[in-house]
C-alpha positions as CSV (number, residue, x, y, z in Angstrom):
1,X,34.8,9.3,68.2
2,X,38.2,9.5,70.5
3,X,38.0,6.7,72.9
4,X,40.9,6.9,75.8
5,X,41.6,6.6,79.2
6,X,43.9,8.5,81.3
7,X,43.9,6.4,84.5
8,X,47.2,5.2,84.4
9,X,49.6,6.9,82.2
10,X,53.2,5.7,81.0
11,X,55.5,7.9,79.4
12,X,58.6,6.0,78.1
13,X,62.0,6.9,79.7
14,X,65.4,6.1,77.2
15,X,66.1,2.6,76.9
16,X,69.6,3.0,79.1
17,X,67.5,3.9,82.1
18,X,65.0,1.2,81.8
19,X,65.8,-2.1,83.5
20,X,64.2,-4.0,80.1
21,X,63.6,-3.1,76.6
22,X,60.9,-0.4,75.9
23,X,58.6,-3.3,74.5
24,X,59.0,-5.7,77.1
25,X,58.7,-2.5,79.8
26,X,55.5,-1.9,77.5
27,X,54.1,-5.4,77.6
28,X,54.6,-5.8,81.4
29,X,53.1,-2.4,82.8
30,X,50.0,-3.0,79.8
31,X,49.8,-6.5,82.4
32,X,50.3,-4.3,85.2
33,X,46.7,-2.1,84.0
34,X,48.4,1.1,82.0
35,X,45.8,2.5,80.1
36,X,47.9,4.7,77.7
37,X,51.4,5.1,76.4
38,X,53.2,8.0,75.2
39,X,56.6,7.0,73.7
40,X,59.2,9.9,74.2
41,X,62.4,9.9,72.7
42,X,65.5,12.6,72.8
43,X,66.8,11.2,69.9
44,X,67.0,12.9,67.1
45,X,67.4,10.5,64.8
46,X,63.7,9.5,62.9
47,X,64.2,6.3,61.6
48,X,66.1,5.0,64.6
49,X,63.1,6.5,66.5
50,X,60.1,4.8,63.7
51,X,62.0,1.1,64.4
52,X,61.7,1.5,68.0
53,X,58.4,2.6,68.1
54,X,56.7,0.5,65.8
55,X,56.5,-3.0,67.6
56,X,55.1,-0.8,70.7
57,X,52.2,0.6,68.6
58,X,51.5,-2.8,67.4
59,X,51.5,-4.2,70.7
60,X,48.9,-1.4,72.5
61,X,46.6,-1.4,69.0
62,X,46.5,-5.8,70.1
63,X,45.4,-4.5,73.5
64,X,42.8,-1.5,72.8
65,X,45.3,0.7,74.5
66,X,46.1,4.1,72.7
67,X,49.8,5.1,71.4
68,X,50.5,8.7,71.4
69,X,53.7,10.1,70.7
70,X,55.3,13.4,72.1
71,X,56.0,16.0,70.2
72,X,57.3,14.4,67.2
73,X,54.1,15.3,64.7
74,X,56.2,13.9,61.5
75,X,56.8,10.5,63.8
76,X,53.6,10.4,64.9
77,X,52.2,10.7,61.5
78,X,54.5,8.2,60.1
79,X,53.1,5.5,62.7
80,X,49.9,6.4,62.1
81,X,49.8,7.0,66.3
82,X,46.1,7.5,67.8
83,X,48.1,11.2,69.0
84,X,50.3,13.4,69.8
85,X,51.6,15.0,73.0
86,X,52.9,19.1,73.0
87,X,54.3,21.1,75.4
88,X,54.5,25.0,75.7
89,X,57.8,25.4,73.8
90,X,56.6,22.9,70.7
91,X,54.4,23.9,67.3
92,X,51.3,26.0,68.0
93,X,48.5,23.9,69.1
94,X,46.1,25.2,66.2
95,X,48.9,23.9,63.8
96,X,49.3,20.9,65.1
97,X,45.6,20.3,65.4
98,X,45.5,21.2,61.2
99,X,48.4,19.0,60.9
100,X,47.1,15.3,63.0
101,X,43.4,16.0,62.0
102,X,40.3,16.3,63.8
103,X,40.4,12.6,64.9
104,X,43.4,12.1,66.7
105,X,44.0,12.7,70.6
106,X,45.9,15.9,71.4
107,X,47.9,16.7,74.4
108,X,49.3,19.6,75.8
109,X,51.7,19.8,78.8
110,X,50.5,22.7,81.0
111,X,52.4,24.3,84.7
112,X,50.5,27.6,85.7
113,X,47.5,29.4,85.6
114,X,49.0,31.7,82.8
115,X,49.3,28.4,80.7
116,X,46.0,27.4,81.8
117,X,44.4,30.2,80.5
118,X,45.3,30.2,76.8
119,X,44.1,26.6,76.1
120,X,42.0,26.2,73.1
121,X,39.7,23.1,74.8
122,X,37.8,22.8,71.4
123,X,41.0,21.9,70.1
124,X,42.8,19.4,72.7
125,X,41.3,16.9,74.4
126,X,43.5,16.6,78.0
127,X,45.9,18.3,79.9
128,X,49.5,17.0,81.8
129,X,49.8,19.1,84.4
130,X,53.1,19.2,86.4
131,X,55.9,18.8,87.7
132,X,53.4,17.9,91.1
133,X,56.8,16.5,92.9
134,X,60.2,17.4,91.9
135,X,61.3,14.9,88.9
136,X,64.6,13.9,87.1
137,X,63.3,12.5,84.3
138,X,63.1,16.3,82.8
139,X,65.4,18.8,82.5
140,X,64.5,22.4,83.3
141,X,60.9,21.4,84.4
142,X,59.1,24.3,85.5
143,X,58.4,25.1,89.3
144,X,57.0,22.1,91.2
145,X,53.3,22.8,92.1
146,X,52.8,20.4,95.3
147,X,49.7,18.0,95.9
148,X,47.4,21.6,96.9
149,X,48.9,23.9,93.9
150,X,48.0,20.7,90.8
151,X,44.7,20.6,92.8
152,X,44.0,24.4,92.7
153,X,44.7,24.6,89.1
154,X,43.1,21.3,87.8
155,X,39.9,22.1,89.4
156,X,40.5,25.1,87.0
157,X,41.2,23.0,84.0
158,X,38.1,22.3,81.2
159,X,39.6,19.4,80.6
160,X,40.5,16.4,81.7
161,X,43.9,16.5,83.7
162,X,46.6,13.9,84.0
163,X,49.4,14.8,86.8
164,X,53.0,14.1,86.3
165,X,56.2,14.6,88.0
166,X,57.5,12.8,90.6
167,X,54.7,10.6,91.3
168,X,55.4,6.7,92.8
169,X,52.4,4.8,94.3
170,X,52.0,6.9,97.5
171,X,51.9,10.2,95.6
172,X,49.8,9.1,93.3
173,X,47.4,8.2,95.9
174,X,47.8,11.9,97.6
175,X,47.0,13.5,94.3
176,X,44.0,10.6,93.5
177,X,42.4,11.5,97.0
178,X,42.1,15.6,95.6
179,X,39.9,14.3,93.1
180,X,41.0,16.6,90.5
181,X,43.0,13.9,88.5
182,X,41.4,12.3,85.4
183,X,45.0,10.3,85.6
184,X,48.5,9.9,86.8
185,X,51.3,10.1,84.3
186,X,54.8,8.3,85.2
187,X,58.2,7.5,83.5
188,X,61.1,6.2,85.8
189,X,58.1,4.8,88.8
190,X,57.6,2.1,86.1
191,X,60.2,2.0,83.4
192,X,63.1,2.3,86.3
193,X,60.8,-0.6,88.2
194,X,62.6,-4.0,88.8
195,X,59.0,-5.4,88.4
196,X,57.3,-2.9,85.8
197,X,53.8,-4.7,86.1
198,X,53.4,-4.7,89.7
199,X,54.7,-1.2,89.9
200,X,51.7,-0.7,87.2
201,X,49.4,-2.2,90.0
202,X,50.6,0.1,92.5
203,X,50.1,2.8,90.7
204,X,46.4,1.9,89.5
């Protein structure tokens, strides 16, 4: 059975634009109360990527907290990752689903009520739903939906939801209050932190 919870989201940034190394970053917002990690990487190189990774899974497996990795099913595979993370422009999510198994947590990213519409829910267990505020930590990310446009279309969702874009600790508490949220996602509000674990505790 898939045990996770989307509370408090971290989504790794590149190591340039983190003020510590991914694992330390890691280690201090896990302090801090994350309660899942996606590790995200533009770079294409796999192994580079699988030596990076690795020390990160090992740390969250120590701690009970689940590693999922976006979009890279190969990677994920390879590090034997409790999931994987898609967006609307990745593999199909019944392939993926064939290709992880049955047992491990799938994520799909998620911007409009179009999107919203053709999710499979038997076959992913949560939604990131975004940008809520405008963001720079993705290029070309769709329209920003604002606090009342994630609300309107999370209390759509039949899944749990987990916002993302833009968010630091006051945002996150405007989108909390809606009480549509299963969790809030972030990338630069923690890895960009000069003190990752209490920006964690902010966040939380």
């Amino acid at each position: 059975m898939k045990k996770f919870n989307l509370h408090l989201y971290l989504v790794t940034d590149e190591p340039s634009k983190c003020r510590y190394s991914l694992l330390e970053t890691v280690r201090k917002a896990a302090d801090g109360g994350v309660t899942i990690v996606q590790y995200r990487s533009t770079n294409p190189d796999a192994g580079t990527c699988y030596r990076e990774a690795l020390p990160i899974r090992d740390f969250l497996a120590s701690r009970g907290i689940p590693f999922i990795v976006n979009n890279r099913i190969d990677l994920a595979l390879a590090l034997e990752a409790d999931g994987v993370h898609i967006g609307q422009r990745d593999l199909p999510v019944p392939s993926v689903r064939a290709m992880i198994g049955p047992d491990k947590i799938l994520g799909l990213s998620v911007s409009n009520e179009n999107q919203l519409r053709t999710v499979d829910a038997a076959l992913v267990d949560y939604l990131g739903m975004g940008p809520v505020f405008p963001t720079i930590s993705k290029l070309n990310a769709p329209p920003v939906l604002g606090v009342e446009g994630f609300a309107t279309l999370a209390s759509q969702s039949p899944l749990p939801v987990v916002a993302i874009g833009g968010l630091d600790a006051e945002r996150a508490r405007q989108v909390r209050a809606t009480g549509t949220a299963s969790g809030i996602a972030v990338v630069s509000a923690i890895c960009g932190a000069e003190n990752p674990e209490a920006a964690a505790r902010a966040l939380a």
